[in-house]
BALUM-26873 format. One record per residue (C-alpha): x, y, z. Coordinates in steps of 0.5 Angstrom, whole numbers, plus 500, padded with zeros to 3 digits. Each point is the difference from the previous one (the first is absolute). Example, Ala and Ser with C-alpha at 12.3 -4.5 7.8 and 13.67 -1.06 7.14 Angstrom:
<nodes>
525491516502507498
</nodes>
This chain:
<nodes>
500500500506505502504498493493501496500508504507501499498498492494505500504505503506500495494500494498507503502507498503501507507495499502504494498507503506504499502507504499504492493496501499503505502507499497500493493498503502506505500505494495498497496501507503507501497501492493499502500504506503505496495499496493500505503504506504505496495500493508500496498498494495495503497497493507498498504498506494497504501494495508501498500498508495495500503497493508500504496497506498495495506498496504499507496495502505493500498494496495503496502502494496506497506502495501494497498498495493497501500504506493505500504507501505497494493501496498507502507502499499499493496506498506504502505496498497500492498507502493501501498503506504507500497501493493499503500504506503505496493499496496501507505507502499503493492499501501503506504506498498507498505502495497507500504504503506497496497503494498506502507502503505496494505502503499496507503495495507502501500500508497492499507499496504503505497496505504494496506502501501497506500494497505500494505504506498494505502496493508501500500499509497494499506498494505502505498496506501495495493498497500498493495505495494495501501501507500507500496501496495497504501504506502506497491499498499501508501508499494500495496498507495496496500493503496496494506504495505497504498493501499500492507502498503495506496494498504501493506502501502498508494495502504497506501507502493500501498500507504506503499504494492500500500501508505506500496503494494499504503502507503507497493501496496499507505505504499505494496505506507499504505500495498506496498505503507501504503500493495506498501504506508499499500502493494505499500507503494503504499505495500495495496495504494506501499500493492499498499497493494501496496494499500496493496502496495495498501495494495498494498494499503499493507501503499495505497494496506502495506500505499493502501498492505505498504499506501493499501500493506506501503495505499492497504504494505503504502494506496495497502496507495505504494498496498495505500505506498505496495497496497497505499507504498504494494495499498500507500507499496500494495496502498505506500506495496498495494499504497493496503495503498502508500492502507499497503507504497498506503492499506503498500504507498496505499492499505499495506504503498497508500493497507501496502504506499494505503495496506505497502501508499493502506499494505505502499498507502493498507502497502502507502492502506501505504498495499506495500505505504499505507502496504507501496501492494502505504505505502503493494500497495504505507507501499500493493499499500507505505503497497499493493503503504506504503501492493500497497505504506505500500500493493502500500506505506503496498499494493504503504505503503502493492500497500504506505505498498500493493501501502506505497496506493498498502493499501497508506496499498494506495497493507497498501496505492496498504498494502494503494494498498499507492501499497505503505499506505505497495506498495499506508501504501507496493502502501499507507503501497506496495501504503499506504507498493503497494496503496504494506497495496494496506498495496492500499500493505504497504494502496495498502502493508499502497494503497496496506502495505496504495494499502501492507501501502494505496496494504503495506499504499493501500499493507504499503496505497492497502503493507502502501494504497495494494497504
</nodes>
C-alpha cells in the first residue's frame, strides 16, 4: 500500500515541482493581482497571469504538441490574433481629430523613434536584428504590435516582450507625466488649443480606404495591421454595417483578447523566461517607451515655436499607441496647471496616429530583418 502511495505521489506535479515552477507561477500571480487589485491592463495581464500559472504546471504538457495552449498559441504564431484586435481598435477608433489636424500625423511619427534609437541599444548589448527589433517595438507602446512582430521575428523572446509592453502601457499614467513636466515649461503646458473641427463623413468613409491603399504599397508588410484596423474602422463610419462594427467592437475583440493572453502567457515557462535576455528585455522596453515619449514632446515643442504657441506641445507625448491611455495622460496633467484646459481631443489626434505609426514600424522593421 505505502509502495502504491509512493508511485502516485511521483506521477504527480509536485515530484517534478521545481523552484523556477514556483517562481514563475508567482509572476504570473503578481499579473493577476496586478491586474484585478490595480486595474493595470486587466483585460490582457489577467490571462497572461493566468496563462503563466497554467504552462508551469509540471506534467501536464499544455505546450507540447497536443497540448491545448499548443493549439490556441497557433492564432499568434500564424499571425491572426493581432490583426484581429486590430479590426476591434479600428472599429472602436474616431479618426476624426487626426483628419481635422493632419499635421498631428508627424508628432505620431516622432513617438516611433524611440524604437529605432532602442534598435541600436539592444545591438549593442549583443542581440541579434531579429531580436532587437522585437523589443526595440516596445517603445511604440502598442501590445498587439509588439506581439506581432516578436512572433515573426524572435518567438522565443515572446513571454518577456509582451509582458514589458503591457506593463509599460498600463503605467503610462505614471511614466509620462513626470517626463512631461520635466520637459515642457508651465507657460507651454498652459496653453489652450481650440477643439478640432468637425470632419465630413465622405473624408471618414474614404481614409480607412486610402490609407491602407497608401500603406499596403509603401510597406507591404504592414497590411495586416493596417488592413485589419482600417476596416475596423470603415466599418464603423459607414454606417450600414451597425452589427459588423459592434461584433468587431465588443464579442469578436473580447473572445480573441482571452484567447491572445492566455497564448502570451504560455510562453512564460520558466525555461524561457528566466534568463538574463529577461532582465534586459524589461530596462530597455522602458528606455524605448521614455525615448518614444521625449520624442514627441520635443517635436511638440517645435510645433509649439513655429505655430507661435498656439500648439500645446504635451499633445506630443499622445504620439505614443497607448489607446486612449497616453491622451487621456495629457489632459490630466494640463488640467492640472489649468482646470478650464481640455486638450483630450487635440491628443487624441497624435494618439491615434502612434497606433498607425507603431503598424508601419512594424513592417519596417519585418521588411529589414526579412521576415
Amino acid at each position: 500500500m505505502l509502495q502504491m502511495f509512493l508511485t502516485f505521489l511521483e506521477s504527480t506535479g509536485f515530484a517534478a515541482l521545481t523552484w523556477q515552477n514556483i517562481l514563475m507561477i508567482a509572476i504570473g500571480g503578481l499579473l493577476i493581482y496586478l491586474g484585478i487589485v490595480k486595474k493595470y491592463e486587466p483585460l490582457l495581464l489577467l490571462p497572461i497571469g493566468f496563462g503563466a500559472v497554467l504552462v508551469n504546471m509540471p506534467l501536464a504538457g499544455l505546450m507540447e504538441d497536443t497540448g491545448l495552449l499548443h493549439y490556441f498559441y497557433f492564432g499568434i504564431k500564424s499571425g491572426i490574433f493581432p490583426p484581429l484586435i486590430f479590426l476591434g481598435i479600428g472599429a472602436m477608433t474616431d479618426f476624426g481629430p487626426l483628419l481635422s489636424n493632419p499635421k498631428t500625423f508627424l508628432l505620431g511619427a516622432a513617438a516611433q523613434f524611440g524604437i529605432f534609437g532602442t534598435l541600436l541599444g539592444a545591438k549593442v548589448l549583443g542581440f541579434d536584428f531579429a531580436e532587437a527589433a522585437s523589443i526595440a517595438i516596445i517603445g511604440g507602446a502598442d501590445g498587439p504590435t509588439a506581439i506581432y512582430l516578436t512572433s515573426k521575428l524572435a518567438d522565443h523572446l515572446l513571454g518577456p516582450i509582451a509582458v514589458a509592453a503591457y506593463s509599460y502601457m498600463a503605467l503610462v499614467p505614471i511614466i509620462q507625466p513626470p517626463l512631461i513636466k520635466m520637459f515642457t515649461t508651465k507657460k507651454e503646458r498652459l496653453v489652450r488649443m481650440s477643439e478640432p473641427s468637425p470632419v465630413s463623413k465622405r473624408v471618414k468613409i474614404l481614409f480607412p480606404i486610402l490609407a491602407t491603399i497608401a500603406s499596403a504599397l509603401l510597406i507591404p508588410d504592414s497590411t495586416p495591421l493596417i488592413g485589419m484596423l482600417m476596416l475596423g474602422n470603415l466599418l464603423k463610419e459607414s454606417g450600414v454595417v451597425d452589427r459588423l462594427s459592434k461584433t468587431a467592437q465588443n464579442e469578436l475583440i473580447n473572445i480573441v483578447t482571452i484567447f491572445l493572453g492566455i497564448s502570451v502567457g504560455a510562453k512564460m515557462s520558466a525555461e524561457e523566461f528566466l534568463t538574463i535576455q529577461t532582465g534586459y528585455i524589461i530596462c530597455l522596453g522602458l528606455v524605448a517607451f521614455g525615448i518614444g515619449t521625449v520624442s514627441g514632446l520635443m517635436l511638440g515643442k517645435l510645433m509649439y515655436f513655429f505655430s507661435r504657441g498656439k500648439v500645446n506641445p504635451m499633445i506630443g507625448a499622445a504620439g505614443v499607441s497607448a489607446v486612449p491611455m497616453a491622451a487621456r495622460v495629457v489632459q490630466k496633467v494640463g488640467q492640472e496647471e489649468d482646470p478650464g484646459n481640455f486638450l483630450l481631443m487635440n491628443a487624441m489626434g497624435p494618439n491615434v496616429a502612434g497606433v498607425i505609426g507603431s503598424a508601419i514600424a512594424a513592417g519596417v522593421l519585418i521588411s529589414l530583418a526579412g521576415g
